[in-house]
C-alpha positions as CSV (number, residue, x, y, z in Angstrom):
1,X,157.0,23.0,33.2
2,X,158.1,19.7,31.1
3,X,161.8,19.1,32.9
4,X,161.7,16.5,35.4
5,X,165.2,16.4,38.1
6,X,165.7,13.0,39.6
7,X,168.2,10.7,41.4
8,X,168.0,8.6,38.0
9,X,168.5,11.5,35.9
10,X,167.0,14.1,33.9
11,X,164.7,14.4,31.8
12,X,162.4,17.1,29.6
13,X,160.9,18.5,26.6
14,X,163.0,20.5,23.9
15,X,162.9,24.1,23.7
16,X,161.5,26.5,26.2
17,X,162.8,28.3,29.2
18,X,165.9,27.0,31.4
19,X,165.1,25.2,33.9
20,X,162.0,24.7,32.7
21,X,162.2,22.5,29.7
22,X,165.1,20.9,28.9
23,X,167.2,23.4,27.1
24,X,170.8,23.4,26.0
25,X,171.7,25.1,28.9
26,X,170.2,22.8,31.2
27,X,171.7,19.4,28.9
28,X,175.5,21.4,29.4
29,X,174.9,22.3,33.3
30,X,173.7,18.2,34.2
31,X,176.3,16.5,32.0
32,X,178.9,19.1,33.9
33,X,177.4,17.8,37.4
34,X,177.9,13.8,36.3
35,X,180.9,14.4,35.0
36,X,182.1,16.5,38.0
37,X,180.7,13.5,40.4
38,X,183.1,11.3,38.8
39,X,185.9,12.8,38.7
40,X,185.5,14.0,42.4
41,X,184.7,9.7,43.4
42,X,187.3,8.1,40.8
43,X,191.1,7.8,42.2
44,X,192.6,8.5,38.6
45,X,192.8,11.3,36.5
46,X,192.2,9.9,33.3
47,X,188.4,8.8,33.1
48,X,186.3,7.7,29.7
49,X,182.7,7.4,29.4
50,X,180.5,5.9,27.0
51,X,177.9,7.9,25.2
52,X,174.6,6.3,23.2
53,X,171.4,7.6,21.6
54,X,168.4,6.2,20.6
55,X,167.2,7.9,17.4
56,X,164.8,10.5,18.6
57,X,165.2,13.9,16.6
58,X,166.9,16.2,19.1
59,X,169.2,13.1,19.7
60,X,172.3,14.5,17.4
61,X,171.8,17.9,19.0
62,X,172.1,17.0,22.8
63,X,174.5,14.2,22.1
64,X,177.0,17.3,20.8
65,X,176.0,19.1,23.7
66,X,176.8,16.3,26.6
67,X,180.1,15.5,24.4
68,X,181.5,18.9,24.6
69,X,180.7,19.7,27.9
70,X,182.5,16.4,29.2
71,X,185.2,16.7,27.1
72,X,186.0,20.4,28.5
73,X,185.7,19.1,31.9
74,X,188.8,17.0,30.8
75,X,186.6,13.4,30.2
76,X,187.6,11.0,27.4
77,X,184.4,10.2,25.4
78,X,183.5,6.6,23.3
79,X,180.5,7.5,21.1
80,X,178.4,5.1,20.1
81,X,176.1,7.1,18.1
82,X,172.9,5.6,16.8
83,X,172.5,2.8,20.1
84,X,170.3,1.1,22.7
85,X,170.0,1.0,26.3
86,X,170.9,-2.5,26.6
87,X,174.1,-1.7,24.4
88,X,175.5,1.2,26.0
89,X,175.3,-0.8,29.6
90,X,177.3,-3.7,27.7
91,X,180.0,-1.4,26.8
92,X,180.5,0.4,29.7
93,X,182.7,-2.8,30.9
94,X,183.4,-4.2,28.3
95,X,185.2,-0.9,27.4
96,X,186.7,-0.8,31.0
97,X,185.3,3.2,31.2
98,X,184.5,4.7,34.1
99,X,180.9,5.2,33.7
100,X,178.1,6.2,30.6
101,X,175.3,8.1,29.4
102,X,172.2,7.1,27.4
103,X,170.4,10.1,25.9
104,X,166.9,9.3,25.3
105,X,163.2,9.5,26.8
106,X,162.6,5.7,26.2
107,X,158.8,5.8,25.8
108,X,157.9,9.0,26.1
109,X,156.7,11.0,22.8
110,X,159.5,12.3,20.5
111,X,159.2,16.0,22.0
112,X,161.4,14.7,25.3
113,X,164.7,13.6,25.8
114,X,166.8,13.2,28.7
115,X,170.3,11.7,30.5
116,X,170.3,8.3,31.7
117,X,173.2,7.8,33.9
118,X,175.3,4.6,34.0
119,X,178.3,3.6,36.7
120,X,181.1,1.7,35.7
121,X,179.2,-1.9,35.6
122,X,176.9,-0.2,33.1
123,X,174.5,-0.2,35.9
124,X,172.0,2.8,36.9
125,X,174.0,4.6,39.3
126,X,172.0,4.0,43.0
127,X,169.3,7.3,44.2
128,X,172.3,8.3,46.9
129,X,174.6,8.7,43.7
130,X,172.0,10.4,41.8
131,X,170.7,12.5,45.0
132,X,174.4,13.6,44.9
133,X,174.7,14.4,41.0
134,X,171.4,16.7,41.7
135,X,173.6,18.5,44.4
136,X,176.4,19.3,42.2
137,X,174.1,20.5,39.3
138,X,172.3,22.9,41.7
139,X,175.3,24.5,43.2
140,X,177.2,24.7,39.8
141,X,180.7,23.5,41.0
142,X,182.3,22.5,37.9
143,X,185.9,23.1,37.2
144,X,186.3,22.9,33.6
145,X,189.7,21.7,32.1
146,X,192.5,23.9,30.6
147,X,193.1,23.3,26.9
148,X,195.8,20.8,27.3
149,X,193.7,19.0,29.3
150,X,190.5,18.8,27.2
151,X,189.3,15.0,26.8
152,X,190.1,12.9,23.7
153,X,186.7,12.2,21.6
154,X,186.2,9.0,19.4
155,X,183.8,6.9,17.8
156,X,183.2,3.0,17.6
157,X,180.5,1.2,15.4
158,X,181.2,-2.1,16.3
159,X,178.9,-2.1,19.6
160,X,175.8,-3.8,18.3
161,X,178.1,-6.8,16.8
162,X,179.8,-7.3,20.1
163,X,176.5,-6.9,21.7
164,X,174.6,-9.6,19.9
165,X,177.8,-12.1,20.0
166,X,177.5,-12.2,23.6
167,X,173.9,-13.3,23.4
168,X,174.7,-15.6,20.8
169,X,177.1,-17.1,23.3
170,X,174.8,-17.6,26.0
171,X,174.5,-21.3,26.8
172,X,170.9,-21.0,27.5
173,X,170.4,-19.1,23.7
174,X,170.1,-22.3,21.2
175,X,170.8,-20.5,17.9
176,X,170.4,-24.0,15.9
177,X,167.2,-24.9,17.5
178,X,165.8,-21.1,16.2
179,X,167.3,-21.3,12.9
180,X,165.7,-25.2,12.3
181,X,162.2,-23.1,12.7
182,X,162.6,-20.7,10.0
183,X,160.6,-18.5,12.3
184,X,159.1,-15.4,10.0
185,X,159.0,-12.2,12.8
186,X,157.4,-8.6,12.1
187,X,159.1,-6.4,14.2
188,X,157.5,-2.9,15.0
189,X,160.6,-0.7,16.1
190,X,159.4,2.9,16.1
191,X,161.5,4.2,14.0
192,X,164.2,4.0,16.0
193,X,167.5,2.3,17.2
194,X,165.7,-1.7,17.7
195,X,164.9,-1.0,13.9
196,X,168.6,-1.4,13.3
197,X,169.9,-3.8,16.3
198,X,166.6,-6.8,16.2
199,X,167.5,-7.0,12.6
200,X,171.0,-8.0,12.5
201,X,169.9,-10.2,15.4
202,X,167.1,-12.2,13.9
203,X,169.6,-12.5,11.2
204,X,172.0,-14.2,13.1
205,X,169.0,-16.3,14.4
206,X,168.0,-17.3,11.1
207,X,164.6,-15.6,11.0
208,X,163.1,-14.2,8.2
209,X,162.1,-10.8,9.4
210,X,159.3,-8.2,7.7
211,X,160.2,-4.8,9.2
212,X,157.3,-2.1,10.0
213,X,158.5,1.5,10.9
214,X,162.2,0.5,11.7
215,X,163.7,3.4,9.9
216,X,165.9,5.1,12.8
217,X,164.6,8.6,11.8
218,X,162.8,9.6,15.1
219,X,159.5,10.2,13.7
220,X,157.2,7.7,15.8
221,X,154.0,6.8,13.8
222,X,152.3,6.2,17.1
223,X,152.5,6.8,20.6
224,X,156.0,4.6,21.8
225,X,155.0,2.9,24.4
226,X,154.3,-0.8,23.4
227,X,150.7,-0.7,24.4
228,X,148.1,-2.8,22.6
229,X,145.9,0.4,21.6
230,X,149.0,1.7,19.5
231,X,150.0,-1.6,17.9
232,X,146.9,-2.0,15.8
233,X,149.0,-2.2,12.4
234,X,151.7,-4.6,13.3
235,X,148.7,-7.0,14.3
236,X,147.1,-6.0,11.0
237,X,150.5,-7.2,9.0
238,X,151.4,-10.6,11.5
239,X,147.9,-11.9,9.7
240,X,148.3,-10.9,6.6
241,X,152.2,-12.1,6.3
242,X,151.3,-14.9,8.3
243,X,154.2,-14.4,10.7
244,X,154.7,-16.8,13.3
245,X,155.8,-14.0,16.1
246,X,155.0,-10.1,16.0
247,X,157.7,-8.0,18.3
248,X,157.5,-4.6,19.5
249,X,160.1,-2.4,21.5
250,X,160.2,1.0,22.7
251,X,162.7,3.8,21.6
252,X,165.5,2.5,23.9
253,X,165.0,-0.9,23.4
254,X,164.6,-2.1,26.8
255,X,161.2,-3.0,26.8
256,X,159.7,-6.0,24.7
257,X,156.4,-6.9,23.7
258,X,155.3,-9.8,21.8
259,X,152.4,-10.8,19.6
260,X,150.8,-14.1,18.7
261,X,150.0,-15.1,15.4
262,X,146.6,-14.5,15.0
263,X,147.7,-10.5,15.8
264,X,146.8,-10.8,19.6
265,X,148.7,-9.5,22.3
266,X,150.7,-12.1,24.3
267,X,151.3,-9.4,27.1
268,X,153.6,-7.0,28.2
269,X,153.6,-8.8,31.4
270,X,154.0,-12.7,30.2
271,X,157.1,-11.5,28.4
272,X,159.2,-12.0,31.8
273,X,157.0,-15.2,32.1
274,X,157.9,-17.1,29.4
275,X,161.4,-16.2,29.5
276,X,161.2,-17.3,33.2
277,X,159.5,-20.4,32.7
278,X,161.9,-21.3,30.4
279,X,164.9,-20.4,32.5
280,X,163.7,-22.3,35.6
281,X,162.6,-25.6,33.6
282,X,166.2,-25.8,33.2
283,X,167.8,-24.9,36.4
284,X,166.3,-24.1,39.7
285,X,166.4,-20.5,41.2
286,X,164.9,-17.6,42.0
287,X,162.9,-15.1,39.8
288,X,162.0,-11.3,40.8
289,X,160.1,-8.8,39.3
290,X,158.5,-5.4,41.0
291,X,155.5,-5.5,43.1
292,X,153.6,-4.4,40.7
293,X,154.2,-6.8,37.6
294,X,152.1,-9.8,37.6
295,X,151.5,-12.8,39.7
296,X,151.8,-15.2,36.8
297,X,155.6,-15.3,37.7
298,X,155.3,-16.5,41.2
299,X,152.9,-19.5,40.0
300,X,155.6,-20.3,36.9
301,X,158.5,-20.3,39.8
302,X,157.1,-22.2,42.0
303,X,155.9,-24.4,39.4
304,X,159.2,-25.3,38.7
305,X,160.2,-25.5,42.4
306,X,161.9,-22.3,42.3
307,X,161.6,-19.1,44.5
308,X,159.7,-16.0,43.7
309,X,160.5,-12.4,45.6
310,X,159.2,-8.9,44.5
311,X,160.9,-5.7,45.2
312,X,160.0,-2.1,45.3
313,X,159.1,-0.6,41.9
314,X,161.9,0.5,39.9
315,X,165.1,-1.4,38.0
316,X,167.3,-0.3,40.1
317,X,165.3,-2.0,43.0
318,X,164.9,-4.9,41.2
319,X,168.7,-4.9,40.2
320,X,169.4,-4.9,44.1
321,X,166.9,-7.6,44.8
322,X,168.5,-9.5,42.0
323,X,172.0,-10.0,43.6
324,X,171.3,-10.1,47.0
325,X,169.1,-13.3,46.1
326,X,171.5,-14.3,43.6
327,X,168.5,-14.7,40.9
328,X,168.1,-16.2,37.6
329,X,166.1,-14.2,36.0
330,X,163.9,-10.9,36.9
331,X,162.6,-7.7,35.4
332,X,159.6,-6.1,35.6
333,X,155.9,-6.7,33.9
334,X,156.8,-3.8,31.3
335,X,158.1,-6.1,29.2
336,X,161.5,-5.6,30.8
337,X,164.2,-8.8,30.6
338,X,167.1,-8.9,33.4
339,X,169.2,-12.0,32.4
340,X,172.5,-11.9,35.0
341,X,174.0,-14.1,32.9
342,X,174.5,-11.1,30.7
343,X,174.4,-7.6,32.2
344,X,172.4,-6.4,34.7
345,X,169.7,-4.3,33.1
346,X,166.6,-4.4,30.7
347,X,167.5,-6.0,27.1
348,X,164.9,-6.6,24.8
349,X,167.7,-8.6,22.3
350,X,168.6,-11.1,25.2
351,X,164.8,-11.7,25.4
352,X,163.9,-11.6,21.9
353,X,167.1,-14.8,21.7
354,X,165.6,-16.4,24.7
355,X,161.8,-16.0,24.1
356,X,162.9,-17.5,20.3
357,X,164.5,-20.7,21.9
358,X,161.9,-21.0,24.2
359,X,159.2,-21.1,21.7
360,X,161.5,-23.3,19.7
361,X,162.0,-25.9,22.1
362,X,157.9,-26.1,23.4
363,X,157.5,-26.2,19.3
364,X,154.4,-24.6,19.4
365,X,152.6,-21.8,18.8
366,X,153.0,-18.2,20.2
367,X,149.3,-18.4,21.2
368,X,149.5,-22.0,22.4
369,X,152.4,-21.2,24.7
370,X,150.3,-18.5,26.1
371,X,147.5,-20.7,26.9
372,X,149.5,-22.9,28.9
373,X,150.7,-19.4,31.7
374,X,148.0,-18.5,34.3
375,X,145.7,-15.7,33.4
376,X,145.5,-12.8,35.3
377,X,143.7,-9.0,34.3
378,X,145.4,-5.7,35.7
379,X,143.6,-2.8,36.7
380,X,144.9,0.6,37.2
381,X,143.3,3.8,38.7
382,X,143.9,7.0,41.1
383,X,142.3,8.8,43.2
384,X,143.5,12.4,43.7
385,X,143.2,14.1,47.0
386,X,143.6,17.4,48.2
387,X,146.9,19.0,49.5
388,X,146.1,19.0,52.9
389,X,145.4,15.4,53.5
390,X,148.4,13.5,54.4
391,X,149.2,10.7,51.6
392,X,151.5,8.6,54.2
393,X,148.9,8.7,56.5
394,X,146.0,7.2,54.6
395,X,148.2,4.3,53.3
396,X,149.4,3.8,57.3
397,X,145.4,3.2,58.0
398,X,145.4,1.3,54.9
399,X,148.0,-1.3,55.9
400,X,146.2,-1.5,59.6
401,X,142.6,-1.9,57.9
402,X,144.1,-5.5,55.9
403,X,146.8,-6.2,58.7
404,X,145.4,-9.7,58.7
405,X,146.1,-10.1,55.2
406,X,149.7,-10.6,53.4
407,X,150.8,-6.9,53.7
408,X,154.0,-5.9,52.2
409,X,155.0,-1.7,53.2
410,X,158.5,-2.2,51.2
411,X,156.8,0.4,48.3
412,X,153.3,1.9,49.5
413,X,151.0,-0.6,50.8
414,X,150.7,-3.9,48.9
415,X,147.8,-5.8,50.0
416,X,148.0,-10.2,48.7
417,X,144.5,-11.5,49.0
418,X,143.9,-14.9,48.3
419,X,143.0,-14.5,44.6
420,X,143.9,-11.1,43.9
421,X,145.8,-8.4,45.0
422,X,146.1,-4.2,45.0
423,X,149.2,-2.4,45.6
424,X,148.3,1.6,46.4
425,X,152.1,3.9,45.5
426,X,151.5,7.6,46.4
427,X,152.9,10.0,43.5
428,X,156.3,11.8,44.3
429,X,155.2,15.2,43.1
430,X,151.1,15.7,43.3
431,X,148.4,14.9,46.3
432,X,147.6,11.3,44.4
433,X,147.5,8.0,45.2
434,X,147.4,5.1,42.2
435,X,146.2,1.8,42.8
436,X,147.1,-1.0,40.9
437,X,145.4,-4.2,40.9
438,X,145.4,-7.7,39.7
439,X,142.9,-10.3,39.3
440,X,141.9,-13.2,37.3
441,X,138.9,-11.8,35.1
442,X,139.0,-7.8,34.2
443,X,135.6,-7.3,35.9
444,X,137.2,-8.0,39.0
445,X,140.4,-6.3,38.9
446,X,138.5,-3.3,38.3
447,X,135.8,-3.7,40.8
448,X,138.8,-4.5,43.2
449,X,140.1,-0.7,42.2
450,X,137.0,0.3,43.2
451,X,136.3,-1.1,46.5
452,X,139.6,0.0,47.8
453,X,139.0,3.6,46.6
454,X,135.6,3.7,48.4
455,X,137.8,2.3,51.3
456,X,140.2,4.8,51.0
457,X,137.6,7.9,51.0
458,X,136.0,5.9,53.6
459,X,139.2,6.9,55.8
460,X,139.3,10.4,55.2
């Protein structure tokens, strides 16, 4: 069973049985339950959404689907076509619709797609919203539109210019400053949507770029997810064109990694450093990322005399965190960029522009700017228990076991030693708790993962 049902959307292999995979049937019956939640929390009877896809092969097929069904419910659709995360949440205002959709699977392999679903700030709708979408789609209480009724359809291919204007705009983006470096960037885009957008932005920027698999055709030459094991030929090609900067994103373009010019990796997680550190050298504030990303960002921020807070794992949580302390920058150690001063939500162009200033101003090299960041190793491991043990229970005796450490209970049990920290999130659907550590050598990290499994079993 490959379709996965939750408050943030839906999402699934293609093919297969309803309800099972993600079919047609099962595309139609959870666009019907968005747009049905709209219309029944909108005080107007004309709404427009925004639709967007990254280039994933099944992407043409369910874009038709969601289109259609929304339209027969009587919904005004904006297609996008060929588009980005980041893009599709820009246009949502600045179109003044009522909400949008972003079909694609971000990371995940090019079998899956799913529904990604935005309110009218281009923001991920909140879990009670999506709890409440999920509600509608189980009961099947759509009302579909008479013919004179049916919503309007049209396209607009003029999103990624307005897009990349606004980040040219930014006061913190210094567009001369890039261009005086003549910077030379490889950019590994997956053969998808960044392999059209990062383009026409590094032009703007000045950059001479070399493209590797940026052909939007949704055939990715290796696993999506911007991992060091699946980059090895982009750090291949930064040596041998003797780039100055190697960037990666994911399908969606919401998550960016960067590489150094001798082909190493700079770090998913020292993305959302070095755009901090260069954000807060400038103006005082606050920075948030998850409680899982890395604590190289608290040591930047409060090198700069700014605050540091981390919030429960997911964007939306982060999003929340964000306003309510009114922050600067945040994101989370995936290589995800929240700048406010844009849109709220992960943008790999707005840190592509920013990380390029940065690295402009500091005038020096990708792997000398690293060196100057703390460094920290991350582990990651599980251990899998049986069904009858209860999950909330363990972590309860876990928290009371390190209650004279700096315990935080706002997602799982995270647990702040002195030099290192674990943070232990049980799984939503299987017996399993993962523990994710942090450290500064990788021996240590790791051995940390192991103690506090030992621990764990100990409890049982």
């Amino acid at each position: 069973m490959s379709l996965i049902k939750s408050i943030s959307g839906i999402r699934g292999t293609i093919g297969g049985k309803v309800n099972d995979n993600l079919t047609p049937l099962d595309v139609v019956k959870f666009a019907s339950a968005f747009g049905t939640w709209l219309q029944n929390n909108k005080n107007k009877k004309d709404l427009t959404l925004i639709i967007g896809r990254d280039a994933r092969i099944s992407g043409l097929m369910v874009n038709s689907l969601v289109t259609a069904t929304l339209q027969g419910l009587g919904i005004n659709v904006i297609d996008l076509g060929l588009s980005t995360t980041p893009t599709v949440e820009i246009m949502v205002p600045e179109l003044k619709a009522d909400g949008g959709i972003i079909l694609t699977a971000s990371h995940n392999p090019k079998q899956w797609n799913a529904l990604k679903l935005l309110n009218e700030k281009g923001e991920f709708i909140t879990g009670e919203n999506g709890a409440e979408v999920l509600a509608l789609a189980e009961s099947e209480d759509f009302n579909y539109a008479e013919v004179d009724d049916l919503g309007k359809y049209e396209t607009r291919d003029d999103a990624f210019d307005i897009h990349i204007q606004q980040i040219l705009d930014l006061p913190m983006v210094d567009v001369e400053a890039i261009k005086a470096k003549n910077f030379k960037v490889v950019l590994d885009a997956v053969n998808s949507t960044g392999g059209i957008a990062i383009p026409m932005l590094l032009d703007k920027l000045g950059c001479e770029t070399v493209k590797l698999y940026c052909e939007p055709n949704g055939q990715f030459p290796h696993n999506p997810e911007p991992l060091k094991e699946h980059l090895g030929d982009i750090c291949e090609l930064i040596k041998k064109e003797g780039a100055d900067v190697g960037v990666v994103v994911d399908p969606d373009v919401d998550r960016l990694a960067l590489i150094d010019e001798k082909g190493e990796m700079f770090g998913e997680e020292y993305t959302l450093v070095a755009v901090a550190d260069y954000l807060l050298k400038n103006k005082n504030g606050v920075a948030i990322s998850n409680l899982s990303s890395s604590r190289a960002l608290r040591d930047v921020a409060q090198s700069h005399n700014s605050e540091y807070f981390a919030s429960a794992v997911g964007e939306v949580n982060v999003i929340t965190l964000m306003k309510e302390k009114n922050a600067v920058i945040g994101g989370e150690g995936n290589g995800g960029i929240i700048y406010p001063d844009l849109h709220y939500g992960r943008d790999s162009l707005v840190g592509v522009a920013l990380f390029l200033t940065h690295l402009a101003k500091e005038n020096k090299t990708v792997s000398e700017l690293r060196a100057g960041y703390p460094s920290y190793f991350m582990g990651k491991k599980k251990i899998e228990l049986t069904p009858e043990i209860n999950v909330d229970d363990i972590l309860s005796k876990m928290e009371k076991e390190y209650q004279n450490e700096n315990v935080s209970t706002i997602d799982g049990v995270k647990i702040d030693f002195e030099n290192n920290w674990v943070h232990l999130r049980k799984s939503n659907t299987e017996p399993i708790i993962r523990i994710y550590t942090e450290a500064k050598s990788q021996e240590e990290a790791d051995k940390l993962g192991d103690d506090i499994i030992a621990k764990i079993k100990s409890l049982i």
